[in-house]
FIKOLZA-1660 file (N, C-alpha, C; in steps of 0.1 Angstrom, whole numbers, plus 5000, padded with zeros to 4 digits):
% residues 163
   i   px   py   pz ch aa at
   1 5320 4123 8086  A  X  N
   1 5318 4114 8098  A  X CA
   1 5303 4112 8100  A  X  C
   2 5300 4097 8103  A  X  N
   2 5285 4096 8111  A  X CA
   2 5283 4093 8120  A  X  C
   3 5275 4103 8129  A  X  N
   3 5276 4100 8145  A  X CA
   3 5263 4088 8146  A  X  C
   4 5260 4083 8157  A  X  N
   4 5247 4075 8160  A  X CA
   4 5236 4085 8168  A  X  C
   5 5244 4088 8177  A  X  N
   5 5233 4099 8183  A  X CA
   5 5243 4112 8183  A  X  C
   6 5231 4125 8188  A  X  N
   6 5236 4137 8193  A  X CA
   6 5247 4137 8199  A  X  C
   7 5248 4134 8212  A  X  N
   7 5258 4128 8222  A  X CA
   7 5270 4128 8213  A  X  C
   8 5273 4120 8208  A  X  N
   8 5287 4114 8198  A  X CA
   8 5286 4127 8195  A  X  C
   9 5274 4129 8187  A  X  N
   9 5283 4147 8177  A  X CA
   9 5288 4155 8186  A  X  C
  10 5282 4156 8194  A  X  N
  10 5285 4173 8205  A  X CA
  10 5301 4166 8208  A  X  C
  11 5300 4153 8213  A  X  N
  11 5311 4153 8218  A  X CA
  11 5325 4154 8210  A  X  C
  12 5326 4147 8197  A  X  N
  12 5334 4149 8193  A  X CA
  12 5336 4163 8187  A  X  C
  13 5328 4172 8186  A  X  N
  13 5324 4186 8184  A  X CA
  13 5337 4195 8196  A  X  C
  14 5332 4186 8211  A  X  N
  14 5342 4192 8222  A  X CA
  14 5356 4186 8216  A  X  C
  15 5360 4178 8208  A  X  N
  15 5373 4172 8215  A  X CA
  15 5381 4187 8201  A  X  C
  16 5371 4183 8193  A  X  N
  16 5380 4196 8181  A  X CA
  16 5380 4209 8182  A  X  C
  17 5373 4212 8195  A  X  N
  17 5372 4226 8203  A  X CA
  17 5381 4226 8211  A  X  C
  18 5386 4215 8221  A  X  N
  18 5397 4214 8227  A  X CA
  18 5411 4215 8222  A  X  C
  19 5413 4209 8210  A  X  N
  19 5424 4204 8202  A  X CA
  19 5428 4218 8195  A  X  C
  20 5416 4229 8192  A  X  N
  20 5420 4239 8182  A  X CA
  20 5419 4234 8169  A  X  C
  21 5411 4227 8166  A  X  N
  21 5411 4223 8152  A  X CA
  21 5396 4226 8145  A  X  C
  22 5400 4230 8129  A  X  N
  22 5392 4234 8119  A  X CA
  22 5389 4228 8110  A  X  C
  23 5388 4220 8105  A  X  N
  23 5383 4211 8091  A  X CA
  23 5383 4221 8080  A  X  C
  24 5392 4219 8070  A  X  N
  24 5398 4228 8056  A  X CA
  24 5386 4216 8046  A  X  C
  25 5385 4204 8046  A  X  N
  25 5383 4193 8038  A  X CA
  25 5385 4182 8034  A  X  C
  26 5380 4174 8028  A  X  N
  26 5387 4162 8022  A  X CA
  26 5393 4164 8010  A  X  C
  27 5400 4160 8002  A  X  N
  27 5412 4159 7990  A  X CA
  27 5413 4145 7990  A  X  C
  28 5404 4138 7976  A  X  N
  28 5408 4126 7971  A  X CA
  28 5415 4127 7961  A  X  C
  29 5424 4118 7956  A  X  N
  29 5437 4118 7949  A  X CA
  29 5439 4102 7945  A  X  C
  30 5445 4104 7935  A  X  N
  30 5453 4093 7931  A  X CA
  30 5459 4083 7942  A  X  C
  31 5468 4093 7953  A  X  N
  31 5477 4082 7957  A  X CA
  31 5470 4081 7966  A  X  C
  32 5455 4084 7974  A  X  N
  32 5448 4083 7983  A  X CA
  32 5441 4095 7988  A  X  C
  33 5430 4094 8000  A  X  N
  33 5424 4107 8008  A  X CA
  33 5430 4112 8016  A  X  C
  34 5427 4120 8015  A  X  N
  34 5430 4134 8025  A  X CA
  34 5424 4139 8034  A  X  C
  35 5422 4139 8046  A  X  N
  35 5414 4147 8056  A  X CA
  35 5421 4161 8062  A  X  C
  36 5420 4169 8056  A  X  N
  36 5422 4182 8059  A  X CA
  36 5421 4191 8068  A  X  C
  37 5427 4196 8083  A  X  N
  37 5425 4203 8091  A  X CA
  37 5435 4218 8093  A  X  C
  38 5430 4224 8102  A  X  N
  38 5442 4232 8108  A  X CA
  38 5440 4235 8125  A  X  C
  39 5453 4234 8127  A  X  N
  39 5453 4233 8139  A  X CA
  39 5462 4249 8150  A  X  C
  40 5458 4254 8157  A  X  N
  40 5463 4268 8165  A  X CA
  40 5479 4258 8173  A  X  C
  41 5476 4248 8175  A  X  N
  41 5485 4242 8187  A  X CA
  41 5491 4229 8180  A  X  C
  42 5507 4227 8178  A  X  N
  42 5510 4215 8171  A  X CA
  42 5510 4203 8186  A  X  C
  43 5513 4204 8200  A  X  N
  43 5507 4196 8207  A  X CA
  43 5497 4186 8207  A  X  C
  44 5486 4201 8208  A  X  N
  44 5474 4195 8208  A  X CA
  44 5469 4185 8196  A  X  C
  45 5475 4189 8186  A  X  N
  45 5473 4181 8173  A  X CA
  45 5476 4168 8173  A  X  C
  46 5492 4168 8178  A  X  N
  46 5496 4153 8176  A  X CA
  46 5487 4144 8186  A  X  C
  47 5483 4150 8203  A  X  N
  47 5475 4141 8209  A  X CA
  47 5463 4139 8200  A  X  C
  48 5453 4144 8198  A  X  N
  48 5444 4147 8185  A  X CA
  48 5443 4135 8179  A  X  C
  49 5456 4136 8169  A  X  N
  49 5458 4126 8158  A  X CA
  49 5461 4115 8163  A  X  C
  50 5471 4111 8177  A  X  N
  50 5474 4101 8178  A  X CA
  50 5460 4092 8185  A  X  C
  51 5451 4102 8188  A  X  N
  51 5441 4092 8192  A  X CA
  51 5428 4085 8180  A  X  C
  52 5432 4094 8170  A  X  N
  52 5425 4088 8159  A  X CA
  52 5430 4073 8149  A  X  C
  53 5422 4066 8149  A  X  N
  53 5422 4052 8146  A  X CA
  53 5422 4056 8132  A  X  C
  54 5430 4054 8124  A  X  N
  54 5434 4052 8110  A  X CA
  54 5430 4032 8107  A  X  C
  55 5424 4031 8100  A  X  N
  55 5423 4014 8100  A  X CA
  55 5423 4013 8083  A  X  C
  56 5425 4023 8075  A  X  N
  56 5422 4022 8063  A  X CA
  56 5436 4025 8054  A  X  C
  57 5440 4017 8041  A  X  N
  57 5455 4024 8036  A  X CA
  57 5447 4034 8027  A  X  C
  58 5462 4038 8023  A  X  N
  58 5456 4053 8022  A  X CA
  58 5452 4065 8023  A  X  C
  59 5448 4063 8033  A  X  N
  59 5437 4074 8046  A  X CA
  59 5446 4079 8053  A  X  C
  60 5447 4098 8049  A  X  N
  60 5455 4103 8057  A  X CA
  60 5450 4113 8064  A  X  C
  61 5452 4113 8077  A  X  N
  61 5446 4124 8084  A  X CA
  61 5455 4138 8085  A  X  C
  62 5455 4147 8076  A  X  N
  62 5470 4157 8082  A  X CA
  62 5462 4173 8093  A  X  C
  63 5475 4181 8096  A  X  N
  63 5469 4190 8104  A  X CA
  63 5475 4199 8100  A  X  C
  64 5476 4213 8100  A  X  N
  64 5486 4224 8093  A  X CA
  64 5488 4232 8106  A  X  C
  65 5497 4237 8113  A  X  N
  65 5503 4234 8128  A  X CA
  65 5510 4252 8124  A  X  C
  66 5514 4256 8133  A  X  N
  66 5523 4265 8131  A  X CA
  66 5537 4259 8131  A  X  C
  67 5541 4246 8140  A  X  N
  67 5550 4242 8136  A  X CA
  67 5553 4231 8128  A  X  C
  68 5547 4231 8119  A  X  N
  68 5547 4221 8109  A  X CA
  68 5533 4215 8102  A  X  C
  69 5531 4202 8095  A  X  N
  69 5520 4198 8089  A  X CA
  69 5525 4183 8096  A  X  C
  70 5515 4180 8107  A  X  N
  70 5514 4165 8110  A  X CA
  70 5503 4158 8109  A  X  C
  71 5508 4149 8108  A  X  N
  71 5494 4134 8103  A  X CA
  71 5495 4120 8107  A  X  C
  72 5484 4118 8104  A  X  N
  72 5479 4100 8111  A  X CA
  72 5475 4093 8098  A  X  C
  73 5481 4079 8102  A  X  N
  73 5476 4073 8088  A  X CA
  73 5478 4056 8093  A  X  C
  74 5475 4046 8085  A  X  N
  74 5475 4035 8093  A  X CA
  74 5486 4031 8100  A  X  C
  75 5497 4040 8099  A  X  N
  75 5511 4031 8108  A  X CA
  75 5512 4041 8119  A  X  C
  76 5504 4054 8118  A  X  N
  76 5504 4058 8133  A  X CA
  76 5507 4076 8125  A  X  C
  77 5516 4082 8139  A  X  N
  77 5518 4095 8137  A  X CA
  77 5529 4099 8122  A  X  C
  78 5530 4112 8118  A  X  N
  78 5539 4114 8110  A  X CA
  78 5542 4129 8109  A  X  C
  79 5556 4136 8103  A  X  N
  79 5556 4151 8103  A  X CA
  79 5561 4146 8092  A  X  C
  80 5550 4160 8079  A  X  N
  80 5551 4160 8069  A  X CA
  80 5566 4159 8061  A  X  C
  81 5573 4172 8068  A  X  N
  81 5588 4172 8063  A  X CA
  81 5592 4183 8078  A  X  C
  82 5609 4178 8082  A  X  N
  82 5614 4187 8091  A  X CA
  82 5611 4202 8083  A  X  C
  83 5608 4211 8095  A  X  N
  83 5608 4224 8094  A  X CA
  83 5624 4226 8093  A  X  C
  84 5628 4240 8086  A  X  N
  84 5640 4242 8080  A  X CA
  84 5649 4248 8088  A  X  C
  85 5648 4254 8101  A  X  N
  85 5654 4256 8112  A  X CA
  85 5660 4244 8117  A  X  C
  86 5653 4232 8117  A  X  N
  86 5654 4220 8121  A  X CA
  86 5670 4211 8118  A  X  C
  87 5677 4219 8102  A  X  N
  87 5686 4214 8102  A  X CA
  87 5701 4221 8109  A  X  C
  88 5696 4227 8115  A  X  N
  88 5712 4239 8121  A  X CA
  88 5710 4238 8134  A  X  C
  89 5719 4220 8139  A  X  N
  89 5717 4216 8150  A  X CA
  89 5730 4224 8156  A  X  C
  90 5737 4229 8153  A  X  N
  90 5748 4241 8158  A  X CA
  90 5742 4253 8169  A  X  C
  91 5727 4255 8166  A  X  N
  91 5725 4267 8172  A  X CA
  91 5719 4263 8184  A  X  C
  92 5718 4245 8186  A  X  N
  92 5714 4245 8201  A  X CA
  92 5718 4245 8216  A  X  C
  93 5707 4249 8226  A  X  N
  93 5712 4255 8239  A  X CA
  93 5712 4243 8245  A  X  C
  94 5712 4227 8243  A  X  N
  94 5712 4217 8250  A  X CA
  94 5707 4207 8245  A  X  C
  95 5710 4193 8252  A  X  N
  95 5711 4183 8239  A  X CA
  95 5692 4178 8251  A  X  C
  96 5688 4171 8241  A  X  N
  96 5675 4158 8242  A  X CA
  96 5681 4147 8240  A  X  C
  97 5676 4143 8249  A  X  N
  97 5672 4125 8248  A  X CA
  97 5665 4122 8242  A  X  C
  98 5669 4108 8234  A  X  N
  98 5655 4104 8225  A  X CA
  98 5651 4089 8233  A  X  C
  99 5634 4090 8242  A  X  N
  99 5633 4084 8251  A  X CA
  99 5628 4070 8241  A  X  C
 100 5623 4069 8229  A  X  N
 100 5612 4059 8228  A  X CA
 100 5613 4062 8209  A  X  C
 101 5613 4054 8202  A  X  N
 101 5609 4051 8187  A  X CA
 101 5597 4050 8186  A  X  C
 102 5586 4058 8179  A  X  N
 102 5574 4061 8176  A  X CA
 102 5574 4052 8165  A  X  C
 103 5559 4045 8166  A  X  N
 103 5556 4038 8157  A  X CA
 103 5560 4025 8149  A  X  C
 104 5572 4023 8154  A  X  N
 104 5582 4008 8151  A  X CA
 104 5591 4012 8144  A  X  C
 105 5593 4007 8138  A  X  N
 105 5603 4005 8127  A  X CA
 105 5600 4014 8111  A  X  C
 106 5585 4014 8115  A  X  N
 106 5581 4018 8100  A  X CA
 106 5584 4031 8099  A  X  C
 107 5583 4040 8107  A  X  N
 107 5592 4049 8103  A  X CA
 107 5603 4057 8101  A  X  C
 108 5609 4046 8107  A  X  N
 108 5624 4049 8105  A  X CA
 108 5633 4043 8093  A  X  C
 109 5627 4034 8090  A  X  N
 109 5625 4027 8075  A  X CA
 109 5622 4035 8068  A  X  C
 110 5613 4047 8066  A  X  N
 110 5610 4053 8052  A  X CA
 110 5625 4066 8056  A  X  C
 111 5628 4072 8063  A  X  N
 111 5638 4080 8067  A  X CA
 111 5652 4072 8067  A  X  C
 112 5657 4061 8064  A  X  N
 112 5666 4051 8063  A  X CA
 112 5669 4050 8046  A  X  C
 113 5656 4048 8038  A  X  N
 113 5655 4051 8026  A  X CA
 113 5653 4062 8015  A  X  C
 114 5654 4073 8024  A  X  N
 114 5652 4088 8015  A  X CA
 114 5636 4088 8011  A  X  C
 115 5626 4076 8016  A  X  N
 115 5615 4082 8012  A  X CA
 115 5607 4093 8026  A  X  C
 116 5613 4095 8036  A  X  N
 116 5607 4105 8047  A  X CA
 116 5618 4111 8049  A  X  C
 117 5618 4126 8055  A  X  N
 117 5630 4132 8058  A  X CA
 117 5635 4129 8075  A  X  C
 118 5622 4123 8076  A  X  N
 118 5622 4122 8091  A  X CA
 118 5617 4112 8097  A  X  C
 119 5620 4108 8110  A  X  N
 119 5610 4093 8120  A  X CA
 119 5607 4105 8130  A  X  C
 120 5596 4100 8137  A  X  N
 120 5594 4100 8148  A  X CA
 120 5597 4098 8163  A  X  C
 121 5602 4103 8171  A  X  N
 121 5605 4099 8185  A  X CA
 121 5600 4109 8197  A  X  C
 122 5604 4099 8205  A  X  N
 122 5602 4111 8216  A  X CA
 122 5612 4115 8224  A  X  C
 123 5615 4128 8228  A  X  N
 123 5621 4132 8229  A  X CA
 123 5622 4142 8246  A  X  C
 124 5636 4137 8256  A  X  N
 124 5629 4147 8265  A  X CA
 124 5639 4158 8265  A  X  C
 125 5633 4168 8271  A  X  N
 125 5643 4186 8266  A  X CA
 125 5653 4181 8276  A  X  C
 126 5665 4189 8272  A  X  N
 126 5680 4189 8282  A  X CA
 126 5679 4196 8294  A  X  C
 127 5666 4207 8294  A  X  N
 127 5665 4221 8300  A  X CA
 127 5657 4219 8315  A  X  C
 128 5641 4212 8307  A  X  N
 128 5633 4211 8317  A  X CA
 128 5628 4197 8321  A  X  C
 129 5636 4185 8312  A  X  N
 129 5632 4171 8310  A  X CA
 129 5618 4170 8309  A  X  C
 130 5608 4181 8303  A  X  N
 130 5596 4176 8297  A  X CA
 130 5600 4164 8286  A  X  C
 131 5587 4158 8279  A  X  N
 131 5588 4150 8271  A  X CA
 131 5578 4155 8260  A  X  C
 132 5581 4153 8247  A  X  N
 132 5571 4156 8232  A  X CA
 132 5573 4147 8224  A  X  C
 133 5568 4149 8215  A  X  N
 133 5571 4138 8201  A  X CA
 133 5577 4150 8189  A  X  C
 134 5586 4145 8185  A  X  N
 134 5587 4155 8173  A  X CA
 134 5597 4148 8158  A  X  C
 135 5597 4149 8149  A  X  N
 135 5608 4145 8137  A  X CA
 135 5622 4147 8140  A  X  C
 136 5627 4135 8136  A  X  N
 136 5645 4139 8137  A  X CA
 136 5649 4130 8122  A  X  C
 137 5662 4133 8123  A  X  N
 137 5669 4130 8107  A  X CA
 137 5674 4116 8112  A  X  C
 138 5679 4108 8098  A  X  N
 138 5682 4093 8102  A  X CA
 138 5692 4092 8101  A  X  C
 139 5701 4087 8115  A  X  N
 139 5714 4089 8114  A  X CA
 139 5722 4104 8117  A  X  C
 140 5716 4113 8124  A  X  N
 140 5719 4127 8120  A  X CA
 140 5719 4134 8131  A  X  C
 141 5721 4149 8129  A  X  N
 141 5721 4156 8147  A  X CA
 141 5708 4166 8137  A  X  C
 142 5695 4166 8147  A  X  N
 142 5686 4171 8142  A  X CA
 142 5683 4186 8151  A  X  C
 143 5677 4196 8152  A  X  N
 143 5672 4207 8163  A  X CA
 143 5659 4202 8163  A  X  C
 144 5657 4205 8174  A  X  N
 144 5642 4207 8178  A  X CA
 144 5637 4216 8188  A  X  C
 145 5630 4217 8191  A  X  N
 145 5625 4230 8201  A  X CA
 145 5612 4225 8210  A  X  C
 146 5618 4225 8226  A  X  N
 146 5609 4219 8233  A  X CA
 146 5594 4227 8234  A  X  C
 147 5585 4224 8232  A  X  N
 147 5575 4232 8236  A  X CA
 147 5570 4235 8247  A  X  C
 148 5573 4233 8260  A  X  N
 148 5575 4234 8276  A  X CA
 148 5580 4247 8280  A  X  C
 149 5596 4247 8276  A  X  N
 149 5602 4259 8279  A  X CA
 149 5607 4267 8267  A  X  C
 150 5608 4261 8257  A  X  N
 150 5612 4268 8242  A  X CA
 150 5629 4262 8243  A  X  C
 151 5636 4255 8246  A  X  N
 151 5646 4258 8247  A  X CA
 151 5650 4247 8231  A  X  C
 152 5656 4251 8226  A  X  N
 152 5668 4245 8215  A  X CA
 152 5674 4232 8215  A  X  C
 153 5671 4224 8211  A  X  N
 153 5680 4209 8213  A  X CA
 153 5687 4205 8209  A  X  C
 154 5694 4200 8209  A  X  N
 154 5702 4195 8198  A  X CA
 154 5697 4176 8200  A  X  C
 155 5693 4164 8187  A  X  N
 155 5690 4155 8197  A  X CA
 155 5701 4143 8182  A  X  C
 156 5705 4138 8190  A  X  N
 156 5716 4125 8180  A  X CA
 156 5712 4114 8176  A  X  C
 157 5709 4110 8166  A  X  N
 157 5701 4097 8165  A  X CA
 157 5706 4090 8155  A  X  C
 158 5726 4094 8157  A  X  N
 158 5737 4084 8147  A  X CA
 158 5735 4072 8151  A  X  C
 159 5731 4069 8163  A  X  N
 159 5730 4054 8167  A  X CA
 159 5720 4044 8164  A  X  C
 160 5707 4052 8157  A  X  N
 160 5699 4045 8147  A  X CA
 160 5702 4038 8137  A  X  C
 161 5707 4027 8133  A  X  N
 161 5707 4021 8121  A  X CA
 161 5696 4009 8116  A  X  C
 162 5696 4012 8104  A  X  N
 162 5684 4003 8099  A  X CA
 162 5688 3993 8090  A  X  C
 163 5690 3981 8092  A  X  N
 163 5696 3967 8084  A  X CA
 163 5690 3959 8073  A  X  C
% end
């Protein structure tokens, strides 16, 4: 990154102090770059990422979360792959709403076609009607876990179809 003045540095200095995040590296590659972090808080990450301006293809911003590996890239947010808890929607204490489709179409499109395991939505808990963003299956009953109260979801998103 190149800042113009001090200012800029310190500040963006604060927002990755706020966020909990550490810079691991960049990783260029074949299929594109890599911006490499880690993050204490998968929250704070996604707000993080979602405020980062991706304008380049290619260019992936990821975060390594305790609950997962999420990232920004020009179509917006993304979770690497559902965590594996995520598929034993039997064991939840209450169902989520899914309030809003993250990002358009485009990612429910690659989860429509077996190339993502997952889209994006948002989601509000059954428990405490907070709201988060998290990965669900396409067409499928997915778990999720609100991060508000912790409570178990179960959230249905058979009524997705992609044409």
């Amino acid at each position: 990154m190149i800042f113009a003045t001090n200012e800029a540095l310190q500040e963006w200095e604060r927002g990755l102090a706020d966020a909990g995040l550490t810079q691991i590296g960049t990783n260029r590659q074949a299929e594109g770059t890599y911006e490499q972090w880690n993050g204490t808080d998968a929250e704070k990450a996604k707000a993080w990422l979602r405020e980062r301006k991706i304008d380049q293809e290619l260019f992936y911003v990821v975060v390594q979360t305790p609950d997962g590996v999420w990232g920004a890239d020009i179509e917006g947010l993304y979770l690497e792959k559902l965590r594996p808890w995520q598929f034993d929607p039997a064991s939840a204490e209450t169902t989520a709403e899914i309030l809003t489709l993250i990002n358009g179409v485009y990612g429910i499109e690659l989860a429509a076609t077996g190339r993502a395991d997952n889209f994006i939505v948002e989601v509000a808990c059954g428990r405490c009607e907070r709201t988060w963003l998290d990965g669900v299956r396409y067409r499928d009953l997915t778990l999720v876990r609100c991060p508000h109260c912790g409570a178990a979801n179960r959230v249905d998103s058979t009524n997705f179809i992609v044409t």
